[in-house]
C-alpha positions as a Python dict, from the first residue, in 0.01 Angstrom:
ca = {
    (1, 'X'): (0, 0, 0),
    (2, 'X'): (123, 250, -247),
    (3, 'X'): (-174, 480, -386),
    (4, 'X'): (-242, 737, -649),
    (5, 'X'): (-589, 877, -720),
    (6, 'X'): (-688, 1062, -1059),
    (7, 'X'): (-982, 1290, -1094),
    (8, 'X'): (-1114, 1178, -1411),
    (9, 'X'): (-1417, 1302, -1639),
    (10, 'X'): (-1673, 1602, -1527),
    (11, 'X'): (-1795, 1360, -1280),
    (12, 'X'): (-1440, 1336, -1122),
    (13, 'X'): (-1444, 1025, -1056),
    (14, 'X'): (-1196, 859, -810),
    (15, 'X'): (-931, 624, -1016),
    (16, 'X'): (-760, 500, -772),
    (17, 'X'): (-398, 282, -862),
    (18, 'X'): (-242, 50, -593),
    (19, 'X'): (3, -92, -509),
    (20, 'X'): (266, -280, -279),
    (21, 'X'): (638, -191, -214),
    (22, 'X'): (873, -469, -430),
    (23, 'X'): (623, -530, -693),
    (24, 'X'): (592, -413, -1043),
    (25, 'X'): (199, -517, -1060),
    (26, 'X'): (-79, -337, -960),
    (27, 'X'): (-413, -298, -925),
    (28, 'X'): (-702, -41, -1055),
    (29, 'X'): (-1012, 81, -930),
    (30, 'X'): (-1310, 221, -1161),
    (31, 'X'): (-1083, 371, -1420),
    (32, 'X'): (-1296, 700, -1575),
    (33, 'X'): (-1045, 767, -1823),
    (34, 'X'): (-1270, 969, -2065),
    (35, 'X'): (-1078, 1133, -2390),
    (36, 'X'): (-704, 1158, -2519),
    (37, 'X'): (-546, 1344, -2296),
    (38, 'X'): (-702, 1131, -1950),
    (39, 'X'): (-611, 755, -2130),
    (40, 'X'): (-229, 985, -2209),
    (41, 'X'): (-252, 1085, -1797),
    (42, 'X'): (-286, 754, -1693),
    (43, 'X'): (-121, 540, -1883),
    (44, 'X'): (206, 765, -1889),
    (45, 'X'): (176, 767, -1504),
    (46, 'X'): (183, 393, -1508),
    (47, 'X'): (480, 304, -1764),
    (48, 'X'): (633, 571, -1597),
    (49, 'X'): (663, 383, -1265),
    (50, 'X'): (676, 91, -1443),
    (51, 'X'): (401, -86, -1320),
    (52, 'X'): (169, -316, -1495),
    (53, 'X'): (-247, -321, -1365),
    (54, 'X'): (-290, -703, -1367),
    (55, 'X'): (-644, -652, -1235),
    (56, 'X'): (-901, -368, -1288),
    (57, 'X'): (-1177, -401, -967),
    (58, 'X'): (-1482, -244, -1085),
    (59, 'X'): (-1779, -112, -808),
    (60, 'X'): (-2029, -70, -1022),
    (61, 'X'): (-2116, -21, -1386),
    (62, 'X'): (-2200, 358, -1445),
    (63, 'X'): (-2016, 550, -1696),
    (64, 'X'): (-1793, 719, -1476),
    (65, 'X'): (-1670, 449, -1351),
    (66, 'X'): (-1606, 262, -1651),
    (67, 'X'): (-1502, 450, -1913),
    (68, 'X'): (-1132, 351, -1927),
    (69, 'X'): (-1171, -40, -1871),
    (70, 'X'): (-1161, -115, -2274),
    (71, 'X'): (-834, 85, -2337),
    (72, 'X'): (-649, -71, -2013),
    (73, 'X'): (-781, -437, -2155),
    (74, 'X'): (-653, -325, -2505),
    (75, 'X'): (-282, -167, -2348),
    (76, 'X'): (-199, -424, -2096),
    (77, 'X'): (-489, -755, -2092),
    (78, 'X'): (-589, -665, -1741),
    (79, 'X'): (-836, -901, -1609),
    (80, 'X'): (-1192, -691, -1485),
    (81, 'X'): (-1357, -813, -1236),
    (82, 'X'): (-1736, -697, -1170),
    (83, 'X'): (-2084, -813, -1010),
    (84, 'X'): (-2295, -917, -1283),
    (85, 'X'): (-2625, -808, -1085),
    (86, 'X'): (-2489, -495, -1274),
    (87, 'X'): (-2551, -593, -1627),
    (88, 'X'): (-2829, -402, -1679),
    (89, 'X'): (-2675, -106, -1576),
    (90, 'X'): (-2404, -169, -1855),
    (91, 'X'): (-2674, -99, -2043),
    (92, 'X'): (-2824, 203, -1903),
    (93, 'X'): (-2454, 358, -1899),
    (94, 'X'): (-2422, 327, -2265),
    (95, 'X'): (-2717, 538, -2352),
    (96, 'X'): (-2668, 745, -2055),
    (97, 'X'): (-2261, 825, -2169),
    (98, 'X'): (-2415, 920, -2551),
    (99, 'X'): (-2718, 1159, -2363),
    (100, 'X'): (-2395, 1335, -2169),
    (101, 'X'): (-2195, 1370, -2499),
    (102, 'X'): (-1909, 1140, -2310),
    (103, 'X'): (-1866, 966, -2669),
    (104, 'X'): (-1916, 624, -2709),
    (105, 'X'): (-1857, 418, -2466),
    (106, 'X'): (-1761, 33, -2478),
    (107, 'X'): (-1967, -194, -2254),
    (108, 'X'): (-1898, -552, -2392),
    (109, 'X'): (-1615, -590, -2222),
    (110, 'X'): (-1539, -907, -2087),
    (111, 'X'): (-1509, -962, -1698),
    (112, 'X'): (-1488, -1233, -1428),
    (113, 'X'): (-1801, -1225, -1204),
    (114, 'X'): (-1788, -1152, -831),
    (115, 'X'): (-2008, -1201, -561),
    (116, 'X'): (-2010, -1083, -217),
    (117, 'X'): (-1740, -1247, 41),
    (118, 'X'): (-1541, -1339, -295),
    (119, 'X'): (-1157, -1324, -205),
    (120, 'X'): (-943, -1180, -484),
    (121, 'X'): (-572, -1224, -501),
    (122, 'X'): (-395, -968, -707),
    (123, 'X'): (-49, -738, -713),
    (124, 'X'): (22, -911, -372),
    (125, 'X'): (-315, -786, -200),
    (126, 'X'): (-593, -954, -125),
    (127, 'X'): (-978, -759, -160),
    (128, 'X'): (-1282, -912, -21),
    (129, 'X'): (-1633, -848, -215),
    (130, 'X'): (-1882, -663, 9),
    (131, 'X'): (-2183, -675, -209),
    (132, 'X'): (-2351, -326, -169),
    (133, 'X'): (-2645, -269, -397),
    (134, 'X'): (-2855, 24, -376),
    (135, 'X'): (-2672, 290, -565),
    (136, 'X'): (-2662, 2, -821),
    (137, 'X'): (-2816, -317, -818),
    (138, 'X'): (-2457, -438, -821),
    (139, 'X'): (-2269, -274, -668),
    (140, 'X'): (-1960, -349, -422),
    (141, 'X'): (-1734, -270, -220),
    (142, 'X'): (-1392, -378, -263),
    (143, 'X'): (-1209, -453, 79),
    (144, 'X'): (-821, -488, 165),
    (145, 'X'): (-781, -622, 559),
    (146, 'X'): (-432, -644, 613),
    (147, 'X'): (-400, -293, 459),
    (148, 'X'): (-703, -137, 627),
    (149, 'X'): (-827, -20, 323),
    (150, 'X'): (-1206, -3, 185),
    (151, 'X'): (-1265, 115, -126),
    (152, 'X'): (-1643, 246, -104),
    (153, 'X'): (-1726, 359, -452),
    (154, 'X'): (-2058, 549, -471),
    (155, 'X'): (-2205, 331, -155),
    (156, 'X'): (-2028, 521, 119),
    (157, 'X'): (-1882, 924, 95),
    (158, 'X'): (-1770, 1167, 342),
    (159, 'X'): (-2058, 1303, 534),
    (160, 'X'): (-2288, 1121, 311),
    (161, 'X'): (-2412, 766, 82),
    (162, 'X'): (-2464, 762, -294),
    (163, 'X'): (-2774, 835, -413),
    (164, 'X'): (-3009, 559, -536),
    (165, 'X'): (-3241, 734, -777),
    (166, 'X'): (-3098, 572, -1090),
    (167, 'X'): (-3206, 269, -1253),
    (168, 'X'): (-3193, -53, -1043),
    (169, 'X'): (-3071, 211, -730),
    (170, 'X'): (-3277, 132, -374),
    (171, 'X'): (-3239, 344, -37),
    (172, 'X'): (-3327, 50, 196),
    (173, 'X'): (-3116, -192, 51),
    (174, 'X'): (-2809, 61, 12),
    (175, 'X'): (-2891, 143, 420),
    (176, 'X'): (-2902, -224, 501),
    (177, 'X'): (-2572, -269, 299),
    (178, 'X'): (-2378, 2, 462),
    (179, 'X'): (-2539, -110, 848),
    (180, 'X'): (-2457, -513, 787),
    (181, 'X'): (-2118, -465, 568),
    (182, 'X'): (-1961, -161, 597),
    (183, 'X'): (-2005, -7, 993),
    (184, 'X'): (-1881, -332, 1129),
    (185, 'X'): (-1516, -279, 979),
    (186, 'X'): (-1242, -187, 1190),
    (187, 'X'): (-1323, 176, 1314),
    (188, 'X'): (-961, 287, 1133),
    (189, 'X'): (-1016, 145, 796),
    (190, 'X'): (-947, 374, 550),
    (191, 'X'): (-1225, 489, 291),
    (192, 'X'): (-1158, 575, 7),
    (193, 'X'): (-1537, 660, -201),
    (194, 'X'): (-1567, 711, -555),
    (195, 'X'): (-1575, 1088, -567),
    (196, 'X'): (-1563, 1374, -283),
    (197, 'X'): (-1300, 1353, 27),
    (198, 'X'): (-1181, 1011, 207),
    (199, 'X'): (-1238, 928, 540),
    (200, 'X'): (-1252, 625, 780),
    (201, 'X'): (-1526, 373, 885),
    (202, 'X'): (-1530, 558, 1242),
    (203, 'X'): (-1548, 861, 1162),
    (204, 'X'): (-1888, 795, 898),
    (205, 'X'): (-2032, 602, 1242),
    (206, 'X'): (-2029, 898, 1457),
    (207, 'X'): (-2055, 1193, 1214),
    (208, 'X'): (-2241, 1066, 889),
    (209, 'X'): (-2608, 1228, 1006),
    (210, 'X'): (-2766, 896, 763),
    (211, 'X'): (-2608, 694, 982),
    (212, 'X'): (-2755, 776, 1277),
    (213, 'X'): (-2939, 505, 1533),
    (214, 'X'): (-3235, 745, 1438),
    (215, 'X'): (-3184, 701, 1088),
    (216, 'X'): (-3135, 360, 1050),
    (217, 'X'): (-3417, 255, 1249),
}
């Protein structure tokens, strides 16, 4: 798996593109995309290598996370895929991206629903849904076996989880997520979070202090 990662917006958010040796398609995570010159980064990146996002794989709905996804539909008719147990927080991120002055942002996009242990084919690769709510009611995590690749969102960081004080957001259910779903991967998956540094699934199990035995107990 090919990868590039963009810092996008203040929140510098993880975009993440990927894709496969051979193959012209690809595949993007949470694009952030915020003004002119971010959608100009991106998209110049892209036609540069010539590659075409079939698929944008959304882990939850907050602004950050989101705020390309109309201009990639518009560009190139990439299909979005998304949990609909976030639809409310489509909501809340509209109001949320006005009270930040992030301009307006589009939330009526359309997109296919996911749920957890969904399989979806696209660019070559296949990601598994790990439902993940906590930071979001809907949130996922989007996994890639063959490639040893997780990508976390704001569930799982570095040293740390995403927080789970915003609207529809729950500690114990974000825990119970990351204990059933996440620390049962292969030890050398590859993390890749939503903002901060990446890191692996064995390294979070023996150094992440809120994922300790004590902790999760």
């Amino acid at each position: 798996m090919n990868l590039q990662t963009f810092a996008f917006n203040f929140f510098r958010v993880h975009t993440r593109i990927a894709w496969l040796d051979g193959n012209s398609d690809c595949i993007i995570v949470d694009p952030g995309d915020c003004d002119a010159s971010e959608h100009e980064k991106l998209y110049r990146f892209l036609d540069t290598h010539a590659l075409k996002p079939t698929a944008i794989l959304l882990t939850h709905g907050h602004p950050d996370h989101i705020f390309g996804v109309q201009g990639l539909i518009d560009r190139y008719g990439c299909v979005v895929y998304m949990n609909p147990d976030d639809q409310q927080t489509l909501i809340f991120s509209a109001d949320t991206a006005r009270k930040l002055g992030m301009g307006d942002l589009r939330t009526d996009f359309p997109y296919k629903h996911i749920f957890d242990g969904d399989v979806i084919d696209a660019a070559g690769m296949h990601f598994t849904v790990l439902a993940t709510p906590g930071h979001s009611r809907g949130g996922v995590c989007w996994y890639e076996k063959k490639e040893g690749v997780l990508f976390s969102g704001d569930t799982l960081f570095r040293g740390t989880i995403g927080r789970t004080d915003y609207p529809g957001g729950d500690l114990d259910d974000e825990l119970r997520a990351i204990r059933e779903k996440l620390l049962p991967l292969d030890p050398d998956t590859l993390v890749y979070p939503g903002h901060g540094l990446d890191t692996t699934i064995g390294y979070e199990k023996i150094s992440n202090p809120l994922l300790s035995d004590d902790y999760l107990m």
